[in-house]
N, C-alpha and C positions, 0 to 999 in steps of 0.2 A: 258822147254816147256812153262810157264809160259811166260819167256822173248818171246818167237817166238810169241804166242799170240797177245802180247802186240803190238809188231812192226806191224803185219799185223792189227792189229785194227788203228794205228797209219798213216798207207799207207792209207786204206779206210778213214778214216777222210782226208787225205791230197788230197786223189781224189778227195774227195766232197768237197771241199773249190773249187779247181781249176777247178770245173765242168763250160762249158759252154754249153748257150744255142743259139744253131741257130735259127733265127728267118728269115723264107725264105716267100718272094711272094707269093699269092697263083696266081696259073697260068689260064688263061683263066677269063670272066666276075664270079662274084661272089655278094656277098653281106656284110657287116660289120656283123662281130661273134656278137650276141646278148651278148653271155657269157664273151666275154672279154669287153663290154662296163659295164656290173654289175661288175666285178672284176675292171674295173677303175671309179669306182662310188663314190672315195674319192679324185679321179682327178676331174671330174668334179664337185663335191661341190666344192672345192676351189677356183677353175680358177671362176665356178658363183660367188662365195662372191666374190673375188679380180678384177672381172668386173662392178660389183655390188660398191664397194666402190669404182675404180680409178670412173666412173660416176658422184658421186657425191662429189667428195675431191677438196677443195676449189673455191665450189660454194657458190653463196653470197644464194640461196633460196633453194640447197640441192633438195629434192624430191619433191617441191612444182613445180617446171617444167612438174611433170605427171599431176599435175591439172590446171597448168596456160594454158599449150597447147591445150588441146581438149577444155576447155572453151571459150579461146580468138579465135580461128578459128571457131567454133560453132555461136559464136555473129558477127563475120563480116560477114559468110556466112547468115546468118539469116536478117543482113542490106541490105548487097546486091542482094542475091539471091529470098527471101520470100518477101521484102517490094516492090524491085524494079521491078524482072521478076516475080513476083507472082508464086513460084514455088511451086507446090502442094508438100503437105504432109499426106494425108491422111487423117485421125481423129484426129492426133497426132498437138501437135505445132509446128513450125517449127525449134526454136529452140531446142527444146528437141528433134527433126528426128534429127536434124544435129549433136548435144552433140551425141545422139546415135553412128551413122558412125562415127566421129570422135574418139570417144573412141578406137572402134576398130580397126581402119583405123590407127592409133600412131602407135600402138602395130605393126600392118603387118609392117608399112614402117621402123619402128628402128629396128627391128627383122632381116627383110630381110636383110637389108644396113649391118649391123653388120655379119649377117650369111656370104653374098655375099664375105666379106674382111678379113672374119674369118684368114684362111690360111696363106695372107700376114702379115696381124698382128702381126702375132704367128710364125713371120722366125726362131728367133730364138732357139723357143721351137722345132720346126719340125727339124729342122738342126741339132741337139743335141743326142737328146733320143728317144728313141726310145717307141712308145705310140699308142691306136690307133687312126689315124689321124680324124676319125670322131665325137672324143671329140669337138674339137674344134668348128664346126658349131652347134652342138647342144648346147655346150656352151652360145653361139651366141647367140642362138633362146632362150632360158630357162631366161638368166638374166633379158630381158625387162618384164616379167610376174611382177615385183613385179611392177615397172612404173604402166601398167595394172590395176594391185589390186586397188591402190594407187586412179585410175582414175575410177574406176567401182564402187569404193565407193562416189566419188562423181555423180557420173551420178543417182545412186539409189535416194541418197540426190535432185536432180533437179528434180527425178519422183516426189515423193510428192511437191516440191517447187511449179511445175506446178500444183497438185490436180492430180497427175496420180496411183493409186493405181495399183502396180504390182500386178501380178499374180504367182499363186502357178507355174507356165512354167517357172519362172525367174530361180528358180533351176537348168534347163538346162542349162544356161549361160555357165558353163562353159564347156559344153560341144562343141557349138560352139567355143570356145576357144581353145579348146584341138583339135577342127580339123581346126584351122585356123594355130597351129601349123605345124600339118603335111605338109598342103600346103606352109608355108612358109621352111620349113625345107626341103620340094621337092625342090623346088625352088631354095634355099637358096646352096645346096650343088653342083648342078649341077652349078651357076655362083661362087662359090669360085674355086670349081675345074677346071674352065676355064679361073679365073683369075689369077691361079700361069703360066701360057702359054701368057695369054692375057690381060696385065695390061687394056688397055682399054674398060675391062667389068665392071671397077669402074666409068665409065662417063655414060654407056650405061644403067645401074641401075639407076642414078639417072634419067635420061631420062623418065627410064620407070615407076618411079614410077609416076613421073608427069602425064604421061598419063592415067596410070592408076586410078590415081585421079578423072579421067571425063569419064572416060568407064567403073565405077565400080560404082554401087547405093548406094552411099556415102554420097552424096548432093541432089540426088532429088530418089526419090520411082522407083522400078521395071515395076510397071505400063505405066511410061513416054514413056517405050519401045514397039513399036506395035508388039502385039500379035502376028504376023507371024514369026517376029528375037530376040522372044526371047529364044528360046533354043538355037539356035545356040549362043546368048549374053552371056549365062549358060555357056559354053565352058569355061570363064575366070574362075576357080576356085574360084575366091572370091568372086563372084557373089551370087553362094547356101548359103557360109557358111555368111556374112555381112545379108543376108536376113533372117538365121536362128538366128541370135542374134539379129537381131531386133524385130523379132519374141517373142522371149525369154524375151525380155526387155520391150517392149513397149506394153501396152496392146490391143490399136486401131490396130496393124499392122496385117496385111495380112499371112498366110502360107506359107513356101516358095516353097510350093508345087517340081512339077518337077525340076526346077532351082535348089534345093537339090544337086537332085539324078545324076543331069549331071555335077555340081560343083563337086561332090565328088569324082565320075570317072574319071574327067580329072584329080585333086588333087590326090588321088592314083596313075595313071598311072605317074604322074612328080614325085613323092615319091621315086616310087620303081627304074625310069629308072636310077632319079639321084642319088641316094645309091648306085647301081652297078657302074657308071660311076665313079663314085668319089674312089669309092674302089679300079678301075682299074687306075685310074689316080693316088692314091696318092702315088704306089710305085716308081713314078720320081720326087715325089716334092722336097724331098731334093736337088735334084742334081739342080733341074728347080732354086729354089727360090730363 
């Protein structure tokens, strides 16, 4: 009896070793399981660190690129733009509006570019294993925050430089932050998921971020915009939240009143559409990429 035990204990172990798990589509639109992106939340620590370090691994100045760039764009927009079109800025100097936008403006354009080619990047990781595939753009969006930091410390440093004493609202900094992610992470998922189909959404990004460079109040104040078009200007997502961190930053600057509240609607509604679309796309990437 003893022996009979034994064996059938012996079966059950050997079922469970050879146990498999299907892992099937779900069918119709859906959304990414919140549960299964916290159960792979030691995937995505690493892929961040290992993005994080290929970035800066034999560079000659390493992390001093998150403060060479929004400074040195800051001062020739400030030659050009301030001295020669006398471009208003408010109460603010024109330097330090422009350090402002720029700071944040780094952060949206390497966030996005990186989100947008997430997918292709990562062929071989998608081709492979099996994972869920919206690690990877969130990835994307997460790593340049430390760039960010990096760059938000010195911009604090040029408030005093100029005599500008922040205010107890700088606290909300990163709040702006946290929804400049969303919107870039809306964004960001619906163009990788359209680049495993459509390699040329990687030329049409860079396009658009050009443009969005001079239709986004980055370089001159929400003001310049006449009062009739600017809600419907609001419609660009990064329009509320750029206005809400300069808000947040800079102590002369303006509320960003409505332009908020219409940036943010549009930025949720690209949020949620491109989550579900990505979801339903990504069960043909392997085969696609």
């Amino acid at each position: 009896m003893l022996r009979a035990t034994r064996e059938r204990a012996g079966a059950a172990d050997a079922a469970a070793e050879t146990r498999t798990t299907v892992i099937n589509p779900q069918a119709g639109w859906s959304f990414p399981r919140l549960r299964e992106m916290v159960e792979n939340r030691d995937l995505i620590y690493f892929l961040a660190k290992k993005d994080i370090v290929v970035r800066y691994k034999q560079t000659a100045v390493g992390a001093l690129w998150a403060v060479l760039q929004p400074v040195l764009l800051a001062a020739v927009f400030s030659i050009f733009l301030a001295r020669r079109a006398n471009l208003p800025s408010a109460d603010t100097p024109y330097g330090l509006f422009a350090l402002t936008g720029m700071t944040l403006w780094l952060f949206i354009a390497t966030a996005l570019t990186a989100c947008s080619q997430s997918t292709v990047t990562n062929t071989n990781l998608i081709s492979k294993i099996y994972f869920p595939r919206i690690v990877i753009p969130v990835v994307a969006v997460l790593a340049p925050i430390i760039d960010f930091a990096i760059a938000f410390v010195v911009l604090v440093i040029a408030l005093f430089a100029y005599g500008e004493t922040p205010g107890p609202k700088i606290l909300l900094a990163p709040l702006a932050v946290a929804l400049a992610v969303v919107i870039v992470l809306g964004l960001g998922v619906w163009l990788s998921a359209l680049l495993v189909r459509f390699r040329d959404v990687s030329h049409a990004v860079a396009f658009a971020l050009l443009m969005l460079l001079f239709i986004t109040p980055i370089l001159y104040p929400l003001s310049l915009v006449p009062d009739q078009y600017q809600l419907f200007y609001a419609l660009n997502p990064l329009v509320g939240v750029l206005e809400l961190f300069r808000w947040t930053v800079l102590p002369g600057a303006p509320e960003p009143g409505m332009a908020l509240v219409i940036s943010l609607a549009a930025g949720f509604i690209v949020l949620f559409t491109g989550l579900a679309y990505f979801q339903r796309a990504e069960r043909t990437f392997a085969d696609i990429i």
